[in-house]
Structures are given as structure tokens and as C-alpha cells.
C-alpha positions in Angstrom: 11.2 15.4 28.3 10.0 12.0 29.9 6.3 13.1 29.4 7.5 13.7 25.4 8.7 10.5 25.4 6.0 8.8 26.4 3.2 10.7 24.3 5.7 9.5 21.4 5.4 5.8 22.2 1.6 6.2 22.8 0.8 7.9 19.4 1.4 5.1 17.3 0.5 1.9 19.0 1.7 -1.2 17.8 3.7 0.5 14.6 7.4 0.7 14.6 9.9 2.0 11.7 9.1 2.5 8.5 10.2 1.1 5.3 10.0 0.7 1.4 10.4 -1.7 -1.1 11.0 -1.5 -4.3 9.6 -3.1 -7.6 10.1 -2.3 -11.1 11.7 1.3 -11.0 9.8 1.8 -15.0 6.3 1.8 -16.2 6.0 1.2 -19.6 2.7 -0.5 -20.3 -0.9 0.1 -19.0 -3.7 0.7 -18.0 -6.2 -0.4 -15.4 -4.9 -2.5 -12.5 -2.3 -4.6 -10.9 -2.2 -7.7 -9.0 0.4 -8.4 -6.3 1.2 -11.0 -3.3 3.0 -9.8 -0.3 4.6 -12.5 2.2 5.5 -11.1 5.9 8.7 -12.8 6.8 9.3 -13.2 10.7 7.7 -10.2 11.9 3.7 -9.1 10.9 3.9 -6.0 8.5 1.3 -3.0 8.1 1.2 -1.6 4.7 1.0 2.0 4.3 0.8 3.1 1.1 1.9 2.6 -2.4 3.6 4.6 -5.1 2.7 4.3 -8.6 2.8 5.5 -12.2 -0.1 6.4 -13.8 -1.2 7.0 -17.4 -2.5 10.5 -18.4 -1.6 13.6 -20.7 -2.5 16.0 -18.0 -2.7 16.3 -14.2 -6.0 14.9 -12.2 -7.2 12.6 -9.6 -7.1 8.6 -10.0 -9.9 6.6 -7.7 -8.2 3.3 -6.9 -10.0 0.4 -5.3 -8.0 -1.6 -3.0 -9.0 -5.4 -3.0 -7.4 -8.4 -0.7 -7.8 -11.9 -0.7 -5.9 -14.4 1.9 -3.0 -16.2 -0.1 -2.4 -15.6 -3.6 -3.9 -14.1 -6.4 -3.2 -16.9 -9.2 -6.3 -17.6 -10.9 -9.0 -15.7 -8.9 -7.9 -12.9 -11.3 -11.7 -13.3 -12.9 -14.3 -13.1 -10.2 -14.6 -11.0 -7.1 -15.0 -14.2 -5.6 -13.5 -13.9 -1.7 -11.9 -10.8 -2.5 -12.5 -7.6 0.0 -12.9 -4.5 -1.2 -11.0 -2.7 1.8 -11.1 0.6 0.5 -11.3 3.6 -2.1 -8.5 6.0 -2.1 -8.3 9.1 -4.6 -4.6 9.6 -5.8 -3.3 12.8 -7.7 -2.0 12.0 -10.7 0.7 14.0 -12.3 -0.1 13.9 -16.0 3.0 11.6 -17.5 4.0 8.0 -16.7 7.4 9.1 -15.7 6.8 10.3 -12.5 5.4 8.2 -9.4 2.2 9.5 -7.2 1.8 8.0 -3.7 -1.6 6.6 -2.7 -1.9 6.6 0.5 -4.1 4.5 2.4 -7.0 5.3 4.5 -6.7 1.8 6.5 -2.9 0.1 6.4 -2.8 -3.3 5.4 -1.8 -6.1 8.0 0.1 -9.3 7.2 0.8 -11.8 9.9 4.4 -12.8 10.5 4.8 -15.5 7.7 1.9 -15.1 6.1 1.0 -14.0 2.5 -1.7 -11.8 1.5 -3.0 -10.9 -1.9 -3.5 -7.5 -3.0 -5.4 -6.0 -6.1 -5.3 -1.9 -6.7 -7.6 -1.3 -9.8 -7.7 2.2 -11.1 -11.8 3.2 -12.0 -10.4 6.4 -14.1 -10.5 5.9 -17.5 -7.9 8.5 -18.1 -6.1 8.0 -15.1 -5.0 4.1 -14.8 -2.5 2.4 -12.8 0.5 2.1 -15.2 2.6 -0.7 -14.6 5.4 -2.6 -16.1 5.7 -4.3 -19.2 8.6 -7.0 -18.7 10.2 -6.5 -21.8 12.7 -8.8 -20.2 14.3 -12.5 -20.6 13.9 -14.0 -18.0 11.3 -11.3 -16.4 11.4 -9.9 -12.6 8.8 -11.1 -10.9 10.0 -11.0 -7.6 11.3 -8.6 -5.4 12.4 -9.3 -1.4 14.0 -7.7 1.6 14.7 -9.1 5.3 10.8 -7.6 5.9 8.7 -8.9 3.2 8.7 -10.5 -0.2 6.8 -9.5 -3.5 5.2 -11.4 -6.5 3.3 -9.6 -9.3 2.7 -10.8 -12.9 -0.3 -9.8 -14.0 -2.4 -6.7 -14.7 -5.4 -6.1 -15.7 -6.4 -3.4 -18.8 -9.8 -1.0 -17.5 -11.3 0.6 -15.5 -13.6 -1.8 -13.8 -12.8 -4.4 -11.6 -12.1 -8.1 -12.3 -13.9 -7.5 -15.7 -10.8 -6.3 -18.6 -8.4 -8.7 -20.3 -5.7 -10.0 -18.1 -2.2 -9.3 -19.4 1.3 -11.4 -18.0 3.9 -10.6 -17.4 2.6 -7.5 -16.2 4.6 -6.2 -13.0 3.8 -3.9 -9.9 6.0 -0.9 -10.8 6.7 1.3 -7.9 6.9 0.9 -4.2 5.2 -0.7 -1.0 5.6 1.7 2.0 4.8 -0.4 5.3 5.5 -0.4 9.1 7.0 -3.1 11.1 4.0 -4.5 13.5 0.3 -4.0 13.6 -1.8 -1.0 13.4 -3.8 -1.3 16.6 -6.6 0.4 17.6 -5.7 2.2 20.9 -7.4 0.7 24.0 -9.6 2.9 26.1 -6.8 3.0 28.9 -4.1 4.2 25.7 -6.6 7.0 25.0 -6.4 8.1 28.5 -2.9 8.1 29.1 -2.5 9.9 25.6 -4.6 12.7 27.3 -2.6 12.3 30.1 0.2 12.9 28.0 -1.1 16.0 26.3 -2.5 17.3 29.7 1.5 17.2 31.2 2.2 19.0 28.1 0.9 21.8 28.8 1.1 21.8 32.2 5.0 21.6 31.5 5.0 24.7 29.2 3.0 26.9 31.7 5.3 26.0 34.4 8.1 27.1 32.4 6.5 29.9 31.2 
């Protein structure tokens, strides 16, 4: 059991529990992509992966770039300009704008405790975009909070190609951010060790007991 334990601990450095928050539970207006900033509050967050709506009459697959720029996104909406593209992830989209699909990311996104990051997810699917919400409201939610993180998003924008459609506000993220408590660290050559140390007294505890 102890040797369990500590392959647990190991497996995951740096990454404790899991968590979700959640914007705009309806998506009624799209599509193309959707701009967001995320603020760590006391402790550094790792973001996992989103869920979304996307548009579509039929099932099929979504490629999403994933684009960060330090501090807010309010008016660098336009140029690529000190963005990062971090990442392409494919999501599966389930043919109606009812239902959400989780993109899950290749490489989490890390926010230092108290500081705010901002994140673009622009669909290149022409069939397939991000869907997102309309604010139909008065006044409109644009911001959405929990004792981990908080959440700003007001503007979209409509295509398929990055920082080059026609911006649209109040548009909202609608879905959810998945995220970790802490850092995603890259295990140090000593972790990787002990994790095969770990594995080793695995099995060595199954044959004995065998």
C-alpha cells in the first residue's frame, strides 16, 4: 500500500484537485472564436481543458487554435501581435449547439497565483465553429468567479481564421474551464527514477504475493 501511495503522489507532479467553472450554461449565437481572461486568485492554476458548444447540422471534428497573451485581451482583438499560438487541438463535435464537447488540451495552461492571463480559442472549421453566447441580456454576464479563479469574456469573433473576422460584443465564453490547482511540472530526472522505483515495487509486491 505505501509503495501505491507514493507512485500516486509521483504521477502528477505539482497538480492537485480538479475543478470547473462555469460560464454561460447556453449558446445561442456563433461562429468562429472566443476571447476570455482568466485571473488566478491566491494559488497558480493549470487549465485543462474547455467545454464548448459548437455549430454544425451533423457530427465531425472542430480544429481549435489556442492563443495566449499576458493580461487582457481588450483591444489586441485585431492583430496577432504578442499573442502565442500554444497549441492545436481537434475536438469532436456533436452535430447541434445544444450539447457541449470537451477540448481537451495537449499542454495545460498555467496562471500564476494572482495573475491574469488572456486566452483566445478560434475554431478553423468552417462548419464546425465555436458557438458561444449571445447576451441577450440587460445588464449582460460577463463575469463569472469562484474562490480559484475569475472569468471575463465579451467578445467573439465570426470565422474561421484567426484575428481576421468581424468582432462581435457582448459575445460570452459559454461552457466551462476545467483546471487543476498548482503547476503542471515537468518531472525531474530524480521523479522519473523514483516513479520507476515505484512501478518496480509494484510488481515486485504482486509476485511476492502471488
Amino acid at each position: 500500500m505505501k509503495a501505491v501511495f507514493l507512485l500516486a503522489t509521483l504521477v502528477v507532479p505539482g497538480l492537485s484537485y480538479g475543478a470547473t467553472l462555469n460560464a454561460a450554461s447556453v449558446a445561442n449565437n456563433g461562429a468562429g472564436g472566443i476571447f476570455m481572461a482568466i485571473t488566478a486568485a491566491g494559488s497558480a492554476i493549470t487549465v485543462t481543458s474547455f467545454d464548448l458548444f459548437f455549430d454544425g447540422a451533423a457530427p465531425g471534428t472542430s480544429p481549435v487554435e489556442v492563443y495566449t497573451r499576458p493580461g487582457t485581451y481588450t483591444g489586441f482583438e485585431n492583430s496577432n501581435a504578442g499573442w502565442t499560438l500554444t497549441q492545436t487541438v481537434v475536438a469532436n463535435t456533436p452535430g447541434t449547439t445544444a450539447t457541449l464537447a470537451p477540448l481537451t488540451l495537449t499542454t495545460g495552461i498555467t496562471i500564476g497565483a494572482g495573475q491574469t492571463l488572456a486566452v483566445y480559442l478560434q475554431s478553423t472549421s468552417f462548419l464546425n465553429g465555436i458557438y458561444y453566447n449571445g447576451n441577450f441580456q440587460a445588464p449582460p454576464t460577463t463575469t463569472w468567479s469562484n474562490v480559484d479563479l475569475s472569468l471575463f469574456s465579451d467578445t467573439a469573433m465570426i470565422g474561421d481564421v484567426a484575428f481576421s473576422g468581424s468582432l462581435f460584443t457582448s459575445r460570452t465564453l459559454a461552457g466551462n474551464v476545467n483546471y487543476s490547482l498548482g503547476t503542471a511540472a515537468v518531472p525531474e530526472p530524480g521523479t522519473v527514477s523514483l516513479l520507476g522505483l515505484g512501478f518496480a515495487g509494484l510488481v515486485w509486491l504482486r509476485r511476492r504475493r502471488a
